[in-house]
Each structure stands twice: as structure tokens, then as C-alpha cells.
Kinemage of the C-alpha trace (Angstrom):
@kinemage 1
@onewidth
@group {chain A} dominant
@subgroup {mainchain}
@vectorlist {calphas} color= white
{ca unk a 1} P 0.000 0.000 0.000
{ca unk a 2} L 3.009 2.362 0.847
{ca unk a 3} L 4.495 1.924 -2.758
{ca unk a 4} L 1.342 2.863 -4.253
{ca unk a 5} L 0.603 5.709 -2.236
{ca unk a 6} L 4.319 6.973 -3.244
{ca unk a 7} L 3.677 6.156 -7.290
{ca unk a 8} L 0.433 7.884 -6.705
{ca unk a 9} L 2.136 11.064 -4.727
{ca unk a 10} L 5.207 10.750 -7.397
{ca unk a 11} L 2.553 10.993 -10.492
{ca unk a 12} L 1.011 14.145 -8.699
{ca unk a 13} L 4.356 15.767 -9.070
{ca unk a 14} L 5.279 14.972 -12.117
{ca unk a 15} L 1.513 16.510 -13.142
{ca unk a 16} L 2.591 19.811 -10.904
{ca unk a 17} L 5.949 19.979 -12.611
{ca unk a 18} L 4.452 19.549 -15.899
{ca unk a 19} L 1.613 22.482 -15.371
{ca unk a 20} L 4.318 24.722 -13.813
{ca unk a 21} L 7.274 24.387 -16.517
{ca unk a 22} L 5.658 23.152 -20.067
{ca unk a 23} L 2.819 25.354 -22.060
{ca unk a 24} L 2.247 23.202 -24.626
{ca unk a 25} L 1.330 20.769 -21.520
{ca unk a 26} L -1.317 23.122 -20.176
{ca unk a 27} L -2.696 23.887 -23.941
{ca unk a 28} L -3.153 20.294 -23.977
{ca unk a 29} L -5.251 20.643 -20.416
{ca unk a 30} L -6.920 23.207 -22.011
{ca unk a 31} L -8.171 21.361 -24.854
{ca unk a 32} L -9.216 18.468 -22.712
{ca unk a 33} L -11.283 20.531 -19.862
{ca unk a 34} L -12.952 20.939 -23.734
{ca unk a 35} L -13.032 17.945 -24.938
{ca unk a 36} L -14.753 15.966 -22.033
{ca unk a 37} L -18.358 18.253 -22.611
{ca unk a 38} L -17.600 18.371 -26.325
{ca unk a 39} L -17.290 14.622 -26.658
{ca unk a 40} L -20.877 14.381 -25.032
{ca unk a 41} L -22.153 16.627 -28.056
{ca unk a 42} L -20.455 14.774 -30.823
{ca unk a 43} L -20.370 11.038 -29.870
{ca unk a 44} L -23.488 9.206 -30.112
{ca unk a 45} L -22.514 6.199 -28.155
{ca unk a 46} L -20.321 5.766 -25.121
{ca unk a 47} L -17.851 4.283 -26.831
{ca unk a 48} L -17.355 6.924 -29.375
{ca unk a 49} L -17.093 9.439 -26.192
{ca unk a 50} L -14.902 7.352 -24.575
{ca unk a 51} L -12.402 7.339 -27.712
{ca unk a 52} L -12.924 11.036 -28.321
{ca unk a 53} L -11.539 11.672 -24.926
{ca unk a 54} L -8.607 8.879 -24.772
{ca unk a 55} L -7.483 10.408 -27.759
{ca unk a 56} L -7.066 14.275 -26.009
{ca unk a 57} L -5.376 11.984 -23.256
{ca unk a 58} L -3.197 10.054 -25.365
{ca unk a 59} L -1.965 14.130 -26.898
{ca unk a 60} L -1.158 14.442 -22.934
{ca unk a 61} L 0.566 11.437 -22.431
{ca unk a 62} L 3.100 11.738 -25.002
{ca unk a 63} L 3.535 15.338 -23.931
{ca unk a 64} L 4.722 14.475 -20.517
{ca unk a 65} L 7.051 11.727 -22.233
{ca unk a 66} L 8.477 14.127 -24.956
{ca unk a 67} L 8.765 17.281 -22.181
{ca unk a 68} L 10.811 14.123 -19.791
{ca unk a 69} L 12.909 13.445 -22.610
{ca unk a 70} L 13.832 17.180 -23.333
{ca unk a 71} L 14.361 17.646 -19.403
{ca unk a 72} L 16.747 14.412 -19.134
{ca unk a 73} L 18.450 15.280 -22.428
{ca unk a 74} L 19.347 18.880 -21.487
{ca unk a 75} L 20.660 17.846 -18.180
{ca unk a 76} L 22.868 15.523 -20.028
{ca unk a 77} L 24.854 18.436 -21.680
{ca unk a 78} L 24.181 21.786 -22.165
{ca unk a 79} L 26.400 22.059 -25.341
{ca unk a 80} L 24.658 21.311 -28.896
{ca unk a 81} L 24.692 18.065 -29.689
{ca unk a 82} L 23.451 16.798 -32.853
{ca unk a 83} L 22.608 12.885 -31.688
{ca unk a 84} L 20.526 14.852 -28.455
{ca unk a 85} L 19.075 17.161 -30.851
{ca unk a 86} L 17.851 14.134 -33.262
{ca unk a 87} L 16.456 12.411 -29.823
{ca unk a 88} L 14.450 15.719 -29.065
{ca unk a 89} L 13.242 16.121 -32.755
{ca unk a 90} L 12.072 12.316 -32.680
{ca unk a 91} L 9.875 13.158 -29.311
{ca unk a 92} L 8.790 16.029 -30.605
{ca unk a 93} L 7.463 14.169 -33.692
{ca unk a 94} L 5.790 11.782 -31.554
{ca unk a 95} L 3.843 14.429 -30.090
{ca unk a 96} L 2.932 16.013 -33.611
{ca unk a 97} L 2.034 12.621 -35.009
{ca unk a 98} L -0.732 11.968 -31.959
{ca unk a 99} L -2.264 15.280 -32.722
{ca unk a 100} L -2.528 14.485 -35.877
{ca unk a 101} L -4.366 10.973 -34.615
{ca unk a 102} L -6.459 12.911 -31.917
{ca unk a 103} L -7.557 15.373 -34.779
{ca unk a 104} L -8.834 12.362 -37.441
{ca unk a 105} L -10.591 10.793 -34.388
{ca unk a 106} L -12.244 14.359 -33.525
{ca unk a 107} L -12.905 14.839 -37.506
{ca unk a 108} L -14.474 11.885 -38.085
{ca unk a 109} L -16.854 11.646 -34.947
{ca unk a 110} L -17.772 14.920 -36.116
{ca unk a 111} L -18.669 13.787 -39.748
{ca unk a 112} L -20.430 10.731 -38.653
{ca unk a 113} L -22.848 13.719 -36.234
{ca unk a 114} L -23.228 15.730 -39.110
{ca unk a 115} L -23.824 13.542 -41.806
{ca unk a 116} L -25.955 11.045 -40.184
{ca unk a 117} L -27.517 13.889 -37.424
């Protein structure tokens, strides 16, 4: 019980630390606080809610793994590094590309509610 009370405290502060230091993180918070009401509106099952919202958390997940890559990588060395600057890109890219899969889920649950009402 101890261990998970210290992941669970742990996972609070890496949430804090990400709110404090990262805006694209709180964009992303943004965008879900608008999601979760939205996705009542455009899915018409629960499922299709559920998905609209895992996708907006999935955008948030890989934002806190790109922003702890960036963070480890820059206390590595300071200098420019081209391998470390590759690394970053590749995270960053990973970030991009779930947008990009949030955004076609969003886009098409909103087709389906238009087309079919």
C-alpha cells in the first residue's frame, strides 16, 4: 500500500511539474477541460465518447514523455549536440504525429454527427 501511495504522490508531481514548466502541456489541459463536454455533443454512443476523450489523453501522455525526454536530455549536456538534438526532434514528432491521430478521431466523430444527425 506504501508503494502505491508513493507512485500515486510521485505521479502528482510529475503533473505539478508539468503544469508549472511546459505550455504546450497546459494547452493540452486546455483542450481536454474541452473535450470531455464536447465529446458528449459529438459522440453518439459511449464508446465513441470514450475514444474522443482517450485520444485528447493520449496528446497528454506523449507530452509528458516528450517534455521528460527534453528535461533528461538537457541535463545531459548543455552544449549542442546533434545525436541529443535528433532524440528531441524524434519526441517532438511523436507528439505532432498523436495530434494528428487525436484530430482524425475528432474529424471523423464529427462527420459521422453531421452527416448522419
Amino acid at each position: 500500500m506504501q508503494q502505491i501511495l508513493r507512485a500515486t504522490v510521485n505521479s502528482f508531481n510529475g503533473l505539478l511539474a508539468a503544469m508549472r514548466s511546459e505550455a504546450a502541456f497546459r494547452q493540452e489541459l486546455v483542450a481536454l477541460a474541452l473535450a470531455v463536454p464536447l465529446a458528449f455533443f459529438v459522440g453518439k454512443d459511449g464508446w465513441t465518447r470514450l475514444l474522443l476523450i482517450v485520444a485528447v489523453l493520449l496528446v497528454l501522455v506523449v507530452e509528458l514523455l516528450n517534455s521528460a525526454i527534453e528535461k533528461l536530455a538537457d541535463r545531459i549536456t548543455g552544449a549542442p549536440d546533434p545525436l541529443i538534438k535528433h532524440v528531441k526532434d524524434m519526441a517532438s514528432a511523436a507528439v505532432g504525429i498523436t495530434i494528428v491521430l487525436a484530430g482524425l478521431v475528432w474529424l471523423y466523430a464529427l462527420g459521422e454527427r453531421l452527416i448522419q444527425g
